[in-house]
OpenMM code with the backbone's topology and positions (N, CA, C; nanometers):
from openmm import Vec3, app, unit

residues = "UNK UNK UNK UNK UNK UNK UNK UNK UNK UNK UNK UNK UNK UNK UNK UNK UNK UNK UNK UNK UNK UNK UNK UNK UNK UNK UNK UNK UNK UNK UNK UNK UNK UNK UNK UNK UNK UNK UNK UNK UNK UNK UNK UNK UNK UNK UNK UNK UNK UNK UNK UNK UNK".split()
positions = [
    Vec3(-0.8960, -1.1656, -0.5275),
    Vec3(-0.8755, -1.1166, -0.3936),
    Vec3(-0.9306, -1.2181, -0.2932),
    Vec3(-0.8809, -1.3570, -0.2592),
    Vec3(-0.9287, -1.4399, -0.1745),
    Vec3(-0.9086, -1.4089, -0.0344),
    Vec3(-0.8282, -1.3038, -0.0039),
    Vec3(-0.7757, -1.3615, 0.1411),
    Vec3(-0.9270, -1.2367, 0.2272),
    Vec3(-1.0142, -1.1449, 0.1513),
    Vec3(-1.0929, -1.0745, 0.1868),
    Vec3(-1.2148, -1.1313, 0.1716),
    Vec3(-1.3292, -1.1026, 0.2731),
    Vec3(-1.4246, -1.1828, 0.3138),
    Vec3(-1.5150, -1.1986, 0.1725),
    Vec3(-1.5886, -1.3157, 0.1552),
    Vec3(-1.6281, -1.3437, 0.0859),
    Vec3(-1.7840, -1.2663, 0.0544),
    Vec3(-1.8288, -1.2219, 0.1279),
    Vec3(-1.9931, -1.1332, 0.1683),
    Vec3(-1.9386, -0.9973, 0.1172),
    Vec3(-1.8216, -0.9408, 0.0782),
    Vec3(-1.8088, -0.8514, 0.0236),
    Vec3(-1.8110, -0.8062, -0.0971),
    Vec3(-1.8625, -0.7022, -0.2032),
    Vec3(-1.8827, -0.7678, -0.3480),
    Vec3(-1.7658, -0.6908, -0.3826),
    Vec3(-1.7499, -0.7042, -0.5369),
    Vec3(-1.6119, -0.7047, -0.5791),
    Vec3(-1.5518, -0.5832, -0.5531),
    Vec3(-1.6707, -0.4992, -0.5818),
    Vec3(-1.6401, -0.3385, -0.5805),
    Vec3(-1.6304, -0.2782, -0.4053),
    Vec3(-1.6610, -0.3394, -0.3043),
    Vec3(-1.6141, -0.2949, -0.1878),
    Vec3(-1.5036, -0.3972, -0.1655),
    Vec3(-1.4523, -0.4848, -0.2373),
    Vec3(-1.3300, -0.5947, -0.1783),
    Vec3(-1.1988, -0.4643, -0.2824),
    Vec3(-1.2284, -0.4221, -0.3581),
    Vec3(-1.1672, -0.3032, -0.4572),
    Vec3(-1.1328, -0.2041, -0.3668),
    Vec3(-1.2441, -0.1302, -0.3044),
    Vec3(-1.2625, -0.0106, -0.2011),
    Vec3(-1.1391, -0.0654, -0.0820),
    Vec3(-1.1958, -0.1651, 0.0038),
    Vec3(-1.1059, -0.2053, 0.1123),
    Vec3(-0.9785, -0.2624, 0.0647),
    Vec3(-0.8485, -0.2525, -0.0207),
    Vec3(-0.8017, -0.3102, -0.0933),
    Vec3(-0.7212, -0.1433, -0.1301),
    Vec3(-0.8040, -0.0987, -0.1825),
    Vec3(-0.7035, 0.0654, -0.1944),
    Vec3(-0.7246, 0.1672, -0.0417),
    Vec3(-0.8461, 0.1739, 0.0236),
    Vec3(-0.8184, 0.1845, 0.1801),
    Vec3(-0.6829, 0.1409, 0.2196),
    Vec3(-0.6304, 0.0455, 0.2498),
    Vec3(-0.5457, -0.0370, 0.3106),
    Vec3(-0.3574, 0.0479, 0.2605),
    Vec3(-0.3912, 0.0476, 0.1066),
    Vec3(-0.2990, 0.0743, 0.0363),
    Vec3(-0.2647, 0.2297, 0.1113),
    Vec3(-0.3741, 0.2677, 0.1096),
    Vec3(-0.3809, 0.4166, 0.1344),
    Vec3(-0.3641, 0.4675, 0.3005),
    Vec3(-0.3651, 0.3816, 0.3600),
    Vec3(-0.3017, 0.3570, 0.4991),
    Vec3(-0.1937, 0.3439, 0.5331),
    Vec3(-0.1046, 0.2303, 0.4557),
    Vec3(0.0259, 0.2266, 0.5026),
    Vec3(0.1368, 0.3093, 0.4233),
    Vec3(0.0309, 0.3826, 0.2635),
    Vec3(0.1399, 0.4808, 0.2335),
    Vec3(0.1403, 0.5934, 0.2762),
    Vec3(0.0620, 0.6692, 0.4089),
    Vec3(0.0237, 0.7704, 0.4977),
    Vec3(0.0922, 0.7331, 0.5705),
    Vec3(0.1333, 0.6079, 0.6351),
    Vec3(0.2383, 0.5703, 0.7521),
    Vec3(0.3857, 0.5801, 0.7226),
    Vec3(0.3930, 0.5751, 0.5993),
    Vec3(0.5350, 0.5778, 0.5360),
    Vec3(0.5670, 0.4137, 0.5365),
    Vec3(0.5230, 0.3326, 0.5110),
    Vec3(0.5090, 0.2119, 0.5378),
    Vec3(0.6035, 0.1722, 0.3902),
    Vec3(0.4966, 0.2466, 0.2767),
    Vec3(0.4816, 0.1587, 0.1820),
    Vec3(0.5050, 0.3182, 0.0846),
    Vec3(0.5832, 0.2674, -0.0597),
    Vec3(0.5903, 0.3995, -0.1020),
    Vec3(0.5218, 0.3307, -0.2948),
    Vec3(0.4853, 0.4494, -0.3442),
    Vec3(0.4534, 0.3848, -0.5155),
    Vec3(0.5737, 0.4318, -0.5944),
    Vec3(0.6374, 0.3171, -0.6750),
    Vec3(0.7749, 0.3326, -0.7397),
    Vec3(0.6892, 0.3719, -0.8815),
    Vec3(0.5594, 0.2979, -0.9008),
    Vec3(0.4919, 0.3136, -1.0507),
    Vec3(0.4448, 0.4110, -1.0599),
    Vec3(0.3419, 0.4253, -1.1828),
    Vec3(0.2660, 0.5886, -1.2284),
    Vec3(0.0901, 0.5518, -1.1484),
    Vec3(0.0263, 0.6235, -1.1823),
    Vec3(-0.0762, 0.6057, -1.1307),
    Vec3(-0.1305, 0.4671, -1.1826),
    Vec3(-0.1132, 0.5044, -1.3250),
    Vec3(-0.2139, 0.3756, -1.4244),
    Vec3(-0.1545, 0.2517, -1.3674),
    Vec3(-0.0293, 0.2622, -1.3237),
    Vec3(0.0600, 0.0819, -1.2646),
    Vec3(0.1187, 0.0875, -1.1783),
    Vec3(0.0910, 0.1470, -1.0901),
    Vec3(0.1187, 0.0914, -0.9744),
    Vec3(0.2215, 0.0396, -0.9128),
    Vec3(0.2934, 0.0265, -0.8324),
    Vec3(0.4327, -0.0326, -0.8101),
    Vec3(0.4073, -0.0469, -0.6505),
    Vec3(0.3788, -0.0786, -0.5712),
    Vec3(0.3703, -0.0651, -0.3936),
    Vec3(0.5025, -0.1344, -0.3857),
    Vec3(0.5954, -0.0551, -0.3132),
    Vec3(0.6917, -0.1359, -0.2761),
    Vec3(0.7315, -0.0816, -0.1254),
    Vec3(0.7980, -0.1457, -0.0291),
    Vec3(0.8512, -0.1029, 0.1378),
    Vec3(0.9021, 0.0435, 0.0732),
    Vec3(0.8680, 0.0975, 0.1746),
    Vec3(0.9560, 0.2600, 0.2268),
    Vec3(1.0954, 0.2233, 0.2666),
    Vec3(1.1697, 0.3191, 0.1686),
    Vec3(1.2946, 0.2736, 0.2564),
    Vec3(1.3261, 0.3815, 0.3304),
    Vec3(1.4107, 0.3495, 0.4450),
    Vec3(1.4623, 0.4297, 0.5523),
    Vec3(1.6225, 0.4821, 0.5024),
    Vec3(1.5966, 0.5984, 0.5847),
    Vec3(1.7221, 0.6650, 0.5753),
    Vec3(1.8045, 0.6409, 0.6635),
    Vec3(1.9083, 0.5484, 0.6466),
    Vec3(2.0127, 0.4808, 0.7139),
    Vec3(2.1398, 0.6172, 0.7288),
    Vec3(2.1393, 0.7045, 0.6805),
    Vec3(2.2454, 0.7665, 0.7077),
    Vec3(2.2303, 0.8884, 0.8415),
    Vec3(2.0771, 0.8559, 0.8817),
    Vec3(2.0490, 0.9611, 0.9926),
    Vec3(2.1101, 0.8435, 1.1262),
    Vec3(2.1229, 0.7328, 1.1061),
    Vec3(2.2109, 0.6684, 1.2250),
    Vec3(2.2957, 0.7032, 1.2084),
    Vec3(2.4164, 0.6858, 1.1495),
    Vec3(2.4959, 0.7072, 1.1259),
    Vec3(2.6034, 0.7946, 1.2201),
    Vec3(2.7001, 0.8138, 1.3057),
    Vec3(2.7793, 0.9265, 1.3502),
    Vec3(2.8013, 1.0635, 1.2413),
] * unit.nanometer
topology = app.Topology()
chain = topology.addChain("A")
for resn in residues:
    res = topology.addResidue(resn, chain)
    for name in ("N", "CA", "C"):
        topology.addAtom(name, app.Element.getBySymbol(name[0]), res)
């Protein structure tokens, strides 16, 4: 996990890391295609047929 500050130890770079996860899949951002044990984060997709006429 490099791109998170280095003064953080592994187990709060872990914590802030599923925080984050757990943010944008509350936003609808981000949805899990996997099971718990694996994980899958992939984009939310939108429902294109509510444009639609």
């Amino acid at each position: 996990m490099p791109k998170l500050p280095a003064r953080l130890a592994e187990q709060q770079k872990r914590r802030e890391l599923n925080n984050l996860l757990q943010e944008l899949r509350r936003s609808g951002s981000i949805d899990n295609r996997g099971t718990r044990a694996q994980p899958q984060w992939l984009p939310a997709e939108t429902d294109s047929d509510e444009d639609s006429p």
